[in-house]
C-alpha positions as CSV (number, residue, x, y, z in Angstrom):
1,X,-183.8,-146.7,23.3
2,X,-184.0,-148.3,26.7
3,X,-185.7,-146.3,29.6
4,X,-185.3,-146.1,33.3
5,X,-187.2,-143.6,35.8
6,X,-185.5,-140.2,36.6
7,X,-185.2,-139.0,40.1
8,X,-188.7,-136.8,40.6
9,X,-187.6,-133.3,41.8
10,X,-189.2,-129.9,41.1
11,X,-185.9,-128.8,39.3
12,X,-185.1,-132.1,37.8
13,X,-188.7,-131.8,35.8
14,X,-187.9,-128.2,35.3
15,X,-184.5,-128.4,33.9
16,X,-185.7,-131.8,31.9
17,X,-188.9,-129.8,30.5
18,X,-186.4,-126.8,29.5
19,X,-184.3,-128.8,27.5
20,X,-186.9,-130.8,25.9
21,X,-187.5,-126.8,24.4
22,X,-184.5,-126.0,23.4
23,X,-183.8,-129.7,21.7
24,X,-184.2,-129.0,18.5
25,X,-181.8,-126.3,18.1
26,X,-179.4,-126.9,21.3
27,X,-176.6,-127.6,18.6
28,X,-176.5,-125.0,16.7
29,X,-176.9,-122.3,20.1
30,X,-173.8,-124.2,21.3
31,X,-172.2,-123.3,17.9
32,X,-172.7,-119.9,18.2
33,X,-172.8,-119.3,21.7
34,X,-168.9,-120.6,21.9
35,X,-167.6,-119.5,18.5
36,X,-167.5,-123.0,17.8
37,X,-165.1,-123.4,20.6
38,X,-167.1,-125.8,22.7
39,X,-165.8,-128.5,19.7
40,X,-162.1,-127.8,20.9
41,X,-162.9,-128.6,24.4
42,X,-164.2,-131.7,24.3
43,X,-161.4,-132.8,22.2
44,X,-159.3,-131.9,24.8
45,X,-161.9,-133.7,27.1
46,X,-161.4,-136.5,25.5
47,X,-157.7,-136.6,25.1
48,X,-157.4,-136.4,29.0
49,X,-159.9,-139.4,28.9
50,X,-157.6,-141.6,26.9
51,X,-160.1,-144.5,26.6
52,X,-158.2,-148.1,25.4
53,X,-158.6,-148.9,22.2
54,X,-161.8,-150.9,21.9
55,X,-162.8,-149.9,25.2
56,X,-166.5,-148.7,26.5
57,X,-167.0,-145.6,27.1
58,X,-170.3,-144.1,29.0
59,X,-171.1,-140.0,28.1
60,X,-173.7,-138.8,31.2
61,X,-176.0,-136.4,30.2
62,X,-174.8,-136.7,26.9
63,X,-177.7,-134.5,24.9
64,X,-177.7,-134.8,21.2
65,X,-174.7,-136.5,21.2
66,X,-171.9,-134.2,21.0
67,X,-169.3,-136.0,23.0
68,X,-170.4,-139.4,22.0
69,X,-169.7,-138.6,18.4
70,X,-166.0,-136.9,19.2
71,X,-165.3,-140.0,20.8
72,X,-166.4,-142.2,17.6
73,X,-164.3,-140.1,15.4
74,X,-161.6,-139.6,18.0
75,X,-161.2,-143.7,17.9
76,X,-163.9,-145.8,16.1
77,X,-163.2,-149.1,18.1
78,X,-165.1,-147.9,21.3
79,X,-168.4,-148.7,22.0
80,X,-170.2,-145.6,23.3
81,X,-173.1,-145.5,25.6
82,X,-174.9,-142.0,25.9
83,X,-177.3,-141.7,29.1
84,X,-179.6,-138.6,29.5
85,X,-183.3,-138.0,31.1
86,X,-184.0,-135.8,28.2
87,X,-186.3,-138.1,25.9
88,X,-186.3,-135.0,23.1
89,X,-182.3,-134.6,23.1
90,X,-182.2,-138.3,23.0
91,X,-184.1,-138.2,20.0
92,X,-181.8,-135.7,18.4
93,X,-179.3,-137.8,19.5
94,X,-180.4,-140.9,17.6
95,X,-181.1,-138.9,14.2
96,X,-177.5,-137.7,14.3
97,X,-175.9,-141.0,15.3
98,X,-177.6,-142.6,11.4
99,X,-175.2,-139.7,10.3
100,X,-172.5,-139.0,12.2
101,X,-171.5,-142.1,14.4
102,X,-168.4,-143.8,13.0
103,X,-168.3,-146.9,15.4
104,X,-171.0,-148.6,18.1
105,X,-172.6,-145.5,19.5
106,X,-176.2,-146.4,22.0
107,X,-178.1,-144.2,23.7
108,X,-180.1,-144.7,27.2
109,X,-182.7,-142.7,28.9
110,X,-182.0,-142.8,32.5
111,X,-180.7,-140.9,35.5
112,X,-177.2,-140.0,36.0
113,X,-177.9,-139.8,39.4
114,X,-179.5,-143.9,39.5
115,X,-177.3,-145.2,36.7
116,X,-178.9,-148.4,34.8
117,X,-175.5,-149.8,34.7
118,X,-173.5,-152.8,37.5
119,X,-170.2,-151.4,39.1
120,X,-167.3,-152.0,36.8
121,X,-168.8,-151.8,33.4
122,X,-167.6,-148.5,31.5
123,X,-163.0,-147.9,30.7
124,X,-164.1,-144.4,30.6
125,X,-167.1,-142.0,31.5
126,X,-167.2,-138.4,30.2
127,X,-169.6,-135.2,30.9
128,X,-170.3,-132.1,29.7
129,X,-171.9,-128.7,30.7
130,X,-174.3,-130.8,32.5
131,X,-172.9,-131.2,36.4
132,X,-173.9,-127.8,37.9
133,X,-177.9,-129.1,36.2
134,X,-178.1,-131.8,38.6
135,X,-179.8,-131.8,41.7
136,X,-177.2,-134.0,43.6
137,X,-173.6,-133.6,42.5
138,X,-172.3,-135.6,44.8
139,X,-174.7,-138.7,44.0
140,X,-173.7,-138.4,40.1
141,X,-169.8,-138.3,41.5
142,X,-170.7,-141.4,43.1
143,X,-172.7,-143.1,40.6
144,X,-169.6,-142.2,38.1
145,X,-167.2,-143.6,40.4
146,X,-169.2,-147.4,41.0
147,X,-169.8,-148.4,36.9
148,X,-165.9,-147.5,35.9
149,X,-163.5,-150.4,35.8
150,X,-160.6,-150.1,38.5
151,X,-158.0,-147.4,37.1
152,X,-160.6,-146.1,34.5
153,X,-161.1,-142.3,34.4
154,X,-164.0,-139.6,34.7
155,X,-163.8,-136.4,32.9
156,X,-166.0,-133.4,33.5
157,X,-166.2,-130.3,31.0
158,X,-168.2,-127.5,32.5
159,X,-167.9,-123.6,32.6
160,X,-166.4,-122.4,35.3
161,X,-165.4,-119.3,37.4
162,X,-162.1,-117.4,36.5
163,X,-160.0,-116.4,39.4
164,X,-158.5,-113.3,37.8
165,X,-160.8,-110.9,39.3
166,X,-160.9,-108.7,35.9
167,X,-161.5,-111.4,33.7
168,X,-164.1,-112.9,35.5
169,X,-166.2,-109.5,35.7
170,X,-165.9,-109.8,31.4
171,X,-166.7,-113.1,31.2
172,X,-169.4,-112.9,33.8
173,X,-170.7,-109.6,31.5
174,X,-171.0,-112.0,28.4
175,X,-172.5,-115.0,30.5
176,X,-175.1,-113.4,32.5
177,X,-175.6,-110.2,30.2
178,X,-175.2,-111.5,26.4
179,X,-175.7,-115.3,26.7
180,X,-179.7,-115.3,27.2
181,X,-180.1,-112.6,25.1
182,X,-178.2,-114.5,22.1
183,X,-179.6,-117.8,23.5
184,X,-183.2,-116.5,23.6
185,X,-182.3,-115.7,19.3
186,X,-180.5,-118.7,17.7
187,X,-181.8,-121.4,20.8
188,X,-185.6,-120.2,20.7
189,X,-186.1,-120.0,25.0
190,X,-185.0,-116.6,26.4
191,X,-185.9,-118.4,29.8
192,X,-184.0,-121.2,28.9
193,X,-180.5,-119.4,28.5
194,X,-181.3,-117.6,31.5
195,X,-181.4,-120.5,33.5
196,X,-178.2,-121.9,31.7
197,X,-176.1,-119.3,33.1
198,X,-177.7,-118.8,36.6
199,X,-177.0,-122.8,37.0
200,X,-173.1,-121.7,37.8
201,X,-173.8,-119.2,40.6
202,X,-174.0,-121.9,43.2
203,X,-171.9,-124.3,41.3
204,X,-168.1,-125.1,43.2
205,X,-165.4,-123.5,41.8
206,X,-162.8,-125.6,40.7
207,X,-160.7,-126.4,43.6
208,X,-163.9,-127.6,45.7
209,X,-164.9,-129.0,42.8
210,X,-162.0,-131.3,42.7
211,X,-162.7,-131.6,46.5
212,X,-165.7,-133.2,45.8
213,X,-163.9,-135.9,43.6
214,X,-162.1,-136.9,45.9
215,X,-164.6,-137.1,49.0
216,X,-166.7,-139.5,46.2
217,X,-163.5,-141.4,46.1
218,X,-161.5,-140.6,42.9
219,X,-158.1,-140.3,43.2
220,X,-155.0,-138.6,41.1
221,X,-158.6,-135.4,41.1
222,X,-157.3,-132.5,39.3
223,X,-158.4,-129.7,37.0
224,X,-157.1,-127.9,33.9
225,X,-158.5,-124.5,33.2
226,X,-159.0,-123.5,29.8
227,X,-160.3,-119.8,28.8
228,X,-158.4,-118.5,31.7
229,X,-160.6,-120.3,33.9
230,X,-164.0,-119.6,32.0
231,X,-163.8,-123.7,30.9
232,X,-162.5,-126.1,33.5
233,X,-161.6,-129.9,32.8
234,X,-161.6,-132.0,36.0
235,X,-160.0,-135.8,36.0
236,X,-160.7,-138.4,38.6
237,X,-159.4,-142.0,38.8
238,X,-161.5,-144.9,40.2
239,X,-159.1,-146.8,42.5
240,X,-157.4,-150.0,41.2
C-alpha cells in the first residue's frame, strides 16, 4: 500500500480518527443499518458507470472495499484502484481483497481531495457515502474530473434528502432518531453514527448537487433518486 499525505484539517483528522473506530465492523453496520440494501445500490452505481471491459477503474474513499469488489465481480477484466485516508479501512480493505477480489483490485492511501494520480488515467471513478465527509466538495469534484479519460464517467452514491415533505420527516426520524442508536450497537461508536447522519444536514440536495458537477466541469450531470429520494445516484461526464 502506497501512501500520500492527507489534507490537515480539524475535521479531516476527526472524521479520519472516527472511522479508524468504526473499521473493524463498518461492514457489517452497513449490513444492518440498510437491510442489506446498500449492496443493491451500488450495483446500480455501477451499472450507470458502465466501465469498458478491461478498463481502470478508480473507487474514492473506497473504505473496506465495498465498491471495489462489486466492480471485480460485476466485470473481472478491470483493474481497480481503491483510494482512501483511512489507513485502518484500508487494512480491512486488503484482508478482504485475499478473499473477495476476482480481478486486479489495489488499494492507495491518499487524499481524494490531492489525488496521487496524472490527468487522464482512470475509464471510470466511483464514490460512495463519502462526499458530504469531505471538507472540500468542490476540490474532490475537480480532482475527479482531471484523472478520468475524455468521455469517462464519475458516479456518486450518497444519502440524500427526499423532496416529499412526509417522507422526508420518516426517513429523517429513522436517520437522525434510530441510526446512532443502532449504529452505536452493531458499529461499536454511538458518536460515530451520530456524526454519520448529521454529515447530510449541510450537504446539497440533489439538484445543487448536480449544480456543482457541472460548475467542476462535468457535462450530461444528472441524478437518479432511489428510496424516494432517501438514496441519490449522480453522473457526470468529463468532456471529450
Amino acid at each position: 500500500m502506497q501512501s500520500a499525505p492527507a489534507r490537515s484539517s480539524g475535521r479531516s483528522v476527526y472524521v479520519r480518527e472516527m472511522f479508524a473506530r468504526i473499521a473493524p465492523r463498518y461492514d457489517a453496520a452497513n449490513r444492518v443499518l440498510t437491510a442489506g440494501l446498500d449492496e443493491a445500490w451500488r450495483l446500480r452505481a455501477i451499472r450507470l458507470l458502465a466501465p469498458p471491459s478491461g478498463g481502470s477503474v478508480l473507487d474514492l474513499c473506497c473504505g473496506t472495499g465495498d465498491v471495489v469488489f462489486h466492480l471485480l465481480r460485476t466485470d473481472p477484466t478491470l483493474r481497480v484502484t481503491g483510494v482512501d485516508f483511512c489507513a485502518p479501512m484500508l487494512a480491512r480493505a486488503q484482508e478482504r481483497a485475499a478473499r473477495e477480489a476476482r480481478g486486479a483490485a489495489g488499494f492507495i492511501e491518499g487524499d481524494v481531495s490531492e489525488l496521487p494520480f496524472a490527468e487522464s488515467s482512470f475509464d471510470g471513478a466511483t464514490m460512495a457515502f463519502s462526499l458530504r465527509n469531505v471538507v472540500d466538495i468542490d476540490a474532490v469534484l475537480e480532482e475527479a474530473l482531471r484523472v478520468l479519460r475524455p468521455g469517462a464517467r464519475f458516479v456518486n452514491l450518497d444519502v440524500g434528502k427526499p423532496p416529499n415533505r412526509a417522507w422526508r420527516r420518516l426517513f429523517n426520524l429513522y436517520f437522525y432518531g434510530v441510526v446512532p442508536l443502532l449504529g452505536g450497537l452493531v458499529g461499536g461508536s454511538r458518536q460515530a453514527y451520530t456524526y454519520l447522519p448529521s454529515s447530510l444536514t449541510h450537504h446539497p440536495d440533489a439538484v445543487h448537487l448536480r449544480e456543482r458537477f457541472e460548475r467542476a466541469g462535468f457535462i450530461h450531470a444528472e441524478y437518479v433518486p432511489l428510496m424516494g429520494g432517501a438514496i441519490t445516484i449522480h453522473v457526470g461526464t468529463r468532456p471529450t
